[in-house]
C-alpha positions in Angstrom: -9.9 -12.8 25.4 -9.0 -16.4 24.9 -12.2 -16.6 22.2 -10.9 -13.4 20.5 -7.4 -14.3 20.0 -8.3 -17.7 18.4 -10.6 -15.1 16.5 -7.7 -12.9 15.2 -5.1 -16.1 14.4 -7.7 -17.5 12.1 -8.0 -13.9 10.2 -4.2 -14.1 10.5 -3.6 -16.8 8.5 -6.4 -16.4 6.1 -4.9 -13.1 5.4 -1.4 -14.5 4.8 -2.5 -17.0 2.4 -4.6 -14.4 0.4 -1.8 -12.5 0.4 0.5 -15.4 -0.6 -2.0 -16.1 -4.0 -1.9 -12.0 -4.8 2.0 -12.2 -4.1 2.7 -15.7 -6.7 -0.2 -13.9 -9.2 1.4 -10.9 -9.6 5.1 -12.2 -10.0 4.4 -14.4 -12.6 2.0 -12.7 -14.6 5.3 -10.3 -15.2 6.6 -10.3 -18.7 10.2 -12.1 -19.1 12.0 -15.9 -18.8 13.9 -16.3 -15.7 15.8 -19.2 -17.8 16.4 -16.1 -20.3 18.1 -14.3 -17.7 20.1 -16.9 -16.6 21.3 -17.8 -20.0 21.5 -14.9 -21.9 20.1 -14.1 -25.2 22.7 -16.8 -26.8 21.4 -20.1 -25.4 19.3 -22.9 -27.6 16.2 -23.9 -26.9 17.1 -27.2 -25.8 19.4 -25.5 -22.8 16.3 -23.0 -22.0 14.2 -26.0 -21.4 16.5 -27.7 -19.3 17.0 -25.0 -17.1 12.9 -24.2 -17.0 12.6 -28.0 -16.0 14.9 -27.6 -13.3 13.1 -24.2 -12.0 10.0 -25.9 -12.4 8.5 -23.2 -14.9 7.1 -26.1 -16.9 4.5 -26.7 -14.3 1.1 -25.7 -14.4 1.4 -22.4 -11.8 -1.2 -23.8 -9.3 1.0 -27.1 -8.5 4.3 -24.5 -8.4 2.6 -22.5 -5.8 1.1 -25.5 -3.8 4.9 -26.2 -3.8 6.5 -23.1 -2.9 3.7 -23.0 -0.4 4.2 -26.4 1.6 8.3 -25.5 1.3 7.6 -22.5 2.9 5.1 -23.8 6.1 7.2 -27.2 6.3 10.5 -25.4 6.2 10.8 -21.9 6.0 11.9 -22.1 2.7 11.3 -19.5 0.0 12.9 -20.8 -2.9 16.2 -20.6 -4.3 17.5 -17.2 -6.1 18.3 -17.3 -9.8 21.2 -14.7 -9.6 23.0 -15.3 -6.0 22.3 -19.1 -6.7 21.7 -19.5 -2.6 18.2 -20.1 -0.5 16.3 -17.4 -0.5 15.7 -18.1 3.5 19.8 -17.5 3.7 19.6 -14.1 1.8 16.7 -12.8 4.1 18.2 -14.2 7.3 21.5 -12.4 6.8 19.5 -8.7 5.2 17.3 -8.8 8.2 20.6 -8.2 10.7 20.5 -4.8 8.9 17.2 -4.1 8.5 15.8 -5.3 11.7 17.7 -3.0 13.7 17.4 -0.2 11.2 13.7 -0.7 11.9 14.4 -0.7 15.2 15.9 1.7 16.1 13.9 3.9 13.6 10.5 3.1 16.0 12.8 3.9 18.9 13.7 7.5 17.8 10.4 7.6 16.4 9.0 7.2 20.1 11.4 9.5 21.8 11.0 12.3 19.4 7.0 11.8 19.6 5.8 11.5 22.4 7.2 14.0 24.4 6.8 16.4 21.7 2.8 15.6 21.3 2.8 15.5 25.5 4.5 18.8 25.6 2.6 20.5 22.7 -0.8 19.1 24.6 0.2 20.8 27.7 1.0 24.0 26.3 -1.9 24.3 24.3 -2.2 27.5 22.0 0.9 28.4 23.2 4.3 29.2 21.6 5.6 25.8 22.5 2.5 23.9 20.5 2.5 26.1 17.9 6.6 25.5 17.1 5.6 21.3 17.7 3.5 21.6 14.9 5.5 23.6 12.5 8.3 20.6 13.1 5.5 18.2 12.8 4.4 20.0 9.2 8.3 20.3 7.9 8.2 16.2 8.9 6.0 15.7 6.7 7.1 17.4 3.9 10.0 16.5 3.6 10.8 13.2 1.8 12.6 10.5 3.3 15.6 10.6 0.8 16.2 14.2 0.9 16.5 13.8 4.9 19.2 10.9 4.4 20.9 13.2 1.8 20.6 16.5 4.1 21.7 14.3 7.3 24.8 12.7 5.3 25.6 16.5 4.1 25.3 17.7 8.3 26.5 15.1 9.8 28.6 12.9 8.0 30.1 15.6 5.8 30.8 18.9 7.2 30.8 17.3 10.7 32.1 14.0 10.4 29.7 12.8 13.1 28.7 9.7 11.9 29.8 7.8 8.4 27.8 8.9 5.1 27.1 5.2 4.0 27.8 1.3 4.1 27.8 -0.9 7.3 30.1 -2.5 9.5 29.0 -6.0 10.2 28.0 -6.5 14.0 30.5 -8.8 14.5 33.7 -6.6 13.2 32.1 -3.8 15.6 29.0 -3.4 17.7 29.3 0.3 18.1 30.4 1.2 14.3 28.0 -0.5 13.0 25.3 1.0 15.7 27.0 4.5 14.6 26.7 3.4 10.9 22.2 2.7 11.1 22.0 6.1 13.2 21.5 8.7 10.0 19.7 6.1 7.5 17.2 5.1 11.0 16.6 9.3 12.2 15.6 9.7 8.2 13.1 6.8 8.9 12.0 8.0 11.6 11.4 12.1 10.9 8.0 11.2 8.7 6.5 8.8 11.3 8.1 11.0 14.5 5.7 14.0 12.8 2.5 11.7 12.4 3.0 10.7 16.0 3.6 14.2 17.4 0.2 15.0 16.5 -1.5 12.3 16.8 -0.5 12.3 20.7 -1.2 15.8 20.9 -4.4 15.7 19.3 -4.9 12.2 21.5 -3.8 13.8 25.1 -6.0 16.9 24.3 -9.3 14.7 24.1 -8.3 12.7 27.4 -7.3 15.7 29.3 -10.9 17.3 28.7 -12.2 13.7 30.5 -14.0 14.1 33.7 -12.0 11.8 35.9 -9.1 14.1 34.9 -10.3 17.1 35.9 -11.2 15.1 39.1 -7.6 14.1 39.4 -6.9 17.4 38.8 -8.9 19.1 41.7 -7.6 16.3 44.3 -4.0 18.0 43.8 -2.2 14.9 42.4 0.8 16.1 41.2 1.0 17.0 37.6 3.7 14.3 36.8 1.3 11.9 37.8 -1.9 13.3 36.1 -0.6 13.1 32.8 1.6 10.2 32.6 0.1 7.9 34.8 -3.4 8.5 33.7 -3.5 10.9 30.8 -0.9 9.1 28.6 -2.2 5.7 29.0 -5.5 6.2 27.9 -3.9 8.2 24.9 -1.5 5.9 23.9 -4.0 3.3 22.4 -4.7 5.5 19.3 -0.4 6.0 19.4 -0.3 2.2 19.2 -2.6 1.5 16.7 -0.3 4.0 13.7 2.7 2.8 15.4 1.7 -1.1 14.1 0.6 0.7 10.9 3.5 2.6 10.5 5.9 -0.3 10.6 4.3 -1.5 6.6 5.2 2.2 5.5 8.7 1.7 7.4 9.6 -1.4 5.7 8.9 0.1 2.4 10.7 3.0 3.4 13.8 1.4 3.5 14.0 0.2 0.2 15.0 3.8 -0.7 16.8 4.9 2.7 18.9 2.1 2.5 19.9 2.8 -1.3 20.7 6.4 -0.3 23.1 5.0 2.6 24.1 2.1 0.6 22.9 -0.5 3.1 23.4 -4.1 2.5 19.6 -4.6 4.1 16.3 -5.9 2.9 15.9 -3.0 0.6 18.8 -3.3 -1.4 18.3 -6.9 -2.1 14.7 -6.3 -3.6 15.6 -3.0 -5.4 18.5 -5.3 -7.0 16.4 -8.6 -7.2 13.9 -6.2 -9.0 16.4 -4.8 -11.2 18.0 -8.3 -12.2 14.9 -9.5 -12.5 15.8 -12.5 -10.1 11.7 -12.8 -9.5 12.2 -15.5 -6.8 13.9 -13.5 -4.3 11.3 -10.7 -5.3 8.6 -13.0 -4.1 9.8 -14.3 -1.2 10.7 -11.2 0.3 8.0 -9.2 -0.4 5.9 -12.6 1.2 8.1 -11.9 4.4 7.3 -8.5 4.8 3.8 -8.7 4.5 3.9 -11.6 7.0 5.6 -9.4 9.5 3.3 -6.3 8.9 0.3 -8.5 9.9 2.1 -10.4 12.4 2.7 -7.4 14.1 -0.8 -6.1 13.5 -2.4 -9.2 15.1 0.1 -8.1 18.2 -1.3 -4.3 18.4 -5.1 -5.6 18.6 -4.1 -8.0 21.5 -2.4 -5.5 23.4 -5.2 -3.1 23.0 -6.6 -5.0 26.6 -3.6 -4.4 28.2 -3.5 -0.7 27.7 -6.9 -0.1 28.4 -8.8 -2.6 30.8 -12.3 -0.9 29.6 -11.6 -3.0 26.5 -13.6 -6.0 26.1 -13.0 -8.7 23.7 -16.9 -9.9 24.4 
């Protein structure tokens, strides 16, 4: 285990600093001056190149990227934005108190929609109950995940004043408002990957319910609770795992959008407006975060893999 963590770490950092190169590549090989933004179309040349000096655009790109590199290992820090004029680090720091539980909370609802729904439509097999868990699971996935923020803020935020149609009440002002305010923008997240799930834990507890040491748990009378929670569902639940790690990559993107539609003051509204200022810096850095956290938490799911499963050798 000890051998195959070290093994993972290593392919966890090579991976970050490939992705690093593709991330700085890609940024600057798109068209525009950031000194150009900053100025405007007015400024002289001789006030351009000042302000590219002090960016440190008139580097060669492999020493600005050693540098942005070392800044962020050293100190966590991503650079400076061009349009908010504060560390990058900052603007992340404060997005993440929105995003992070939005995220969340998103997995959560995720799990207690799922699971029960792929147990129950596995143990009701061909029966009216799985084949209504599966026409949810299809409407899931059809339906986009901004047209369920705008059909939940038309339910229940506008003809029944539920819960508030957009914006956020900082944690501090008030816990619960705030909680009450990521509630719509998190069960839109979470409808898409709650219908992936269903199935895949149906489809998952089907397989292990055909294993012989269940039917042998069966035919010693231990109660039916315990047969398919206690052994069924943990065998199942490594496959569950597995899209649940991958799912958080498609979550993080989908909050770019869900938290547009619910004007959120998270993650996804900084990029979307970094993007559309063309403030490139914040763009990279937090585009660099996220992709450290989808393989962060990647590297997590493999290594609990033994824990669910002792058959599981890391040999």
């Amino acid at each position: 285990m000890i051998a195959y963590t070290i093994r993972r770490f290593i392919t966890l950092v090579v991976t970050l600093f490939l992705v690093s190169i593709l991330i700085f590549a890609v940024i600057n090989i798109i068209p525009g001056d950031p000194a150009q933004i900053i100025l405007g179309t007015e400024a002289t040349p001789e006030t351009l190149a000042r302000v590219r000096a002090k960016l440190g655009l008139d580097r060669p790109a492999v020493e600005r990227y050693l540098d942005w590199l070392k800044n962020i290992i050293l100190h966590g820090d991503f650079g400076r934005s061009i349009n908010y004029d504060r560390p990058i680090s900052e603007l992340i720091a404060s997005r993440l108190l929105v995003t992070g539980p939005l995220a969340g909370l998103a997995i959560l609802l995720t799990m207690l929609i799922a699971i029960p729904l792929g147990i129950y439509a596995a143990t009701h097999h061909n029966r009216p109950g799985d084949y209504g868990t599966m026409i949810f699971s299809q409407l899931g996935l059809a339906i986009p995940e901004f047209w369920a923020g705008i059909l939940l803020i038309l339910g229940f935020a506008v003809h029944w004043r539920l819960f508030p149609a957009g914006w956020f009440t900082s944690w501090e002002e008030a816990p619960l408002e705030a909680l009450r305010s990521l509630f719509l923008p998190a069960l839109a997240l979470s409808l898409t990957r709650a219908a992936v799930i269903t199935r895949l834990t149906r489809s998952s507890m089907l397989e292990v319910l055909q294993e012989d040491y269940i039917k042998t748990a069966w035919s010693k009378g231990l109660p039916s609770g315990a047969v398919i929670y206690k052994h069924a569902l943990r065998n199942a639940f490594i496959s569950v795992v597995t899209i649940l790690g991958l799912q958080l990559g498609h979550l993080l993107a989908g909050t770019i959008i869900v938290e547009t539609v619910f004007y959120l003051p998270g993650m996804g509204r900084l990029v979307m407006n970094a993007i559309f200022q063309r403030d490139l810096p914040v763009v990279q850095g937090v585009v660099l975060f996220i992709a450290a956290v989808i393989v962060i938490v990647n590297f997590i799911v493999d290594l609990l893999y033994g824990l669910l499963d002792p058959r599981i050798r890391y040999d």
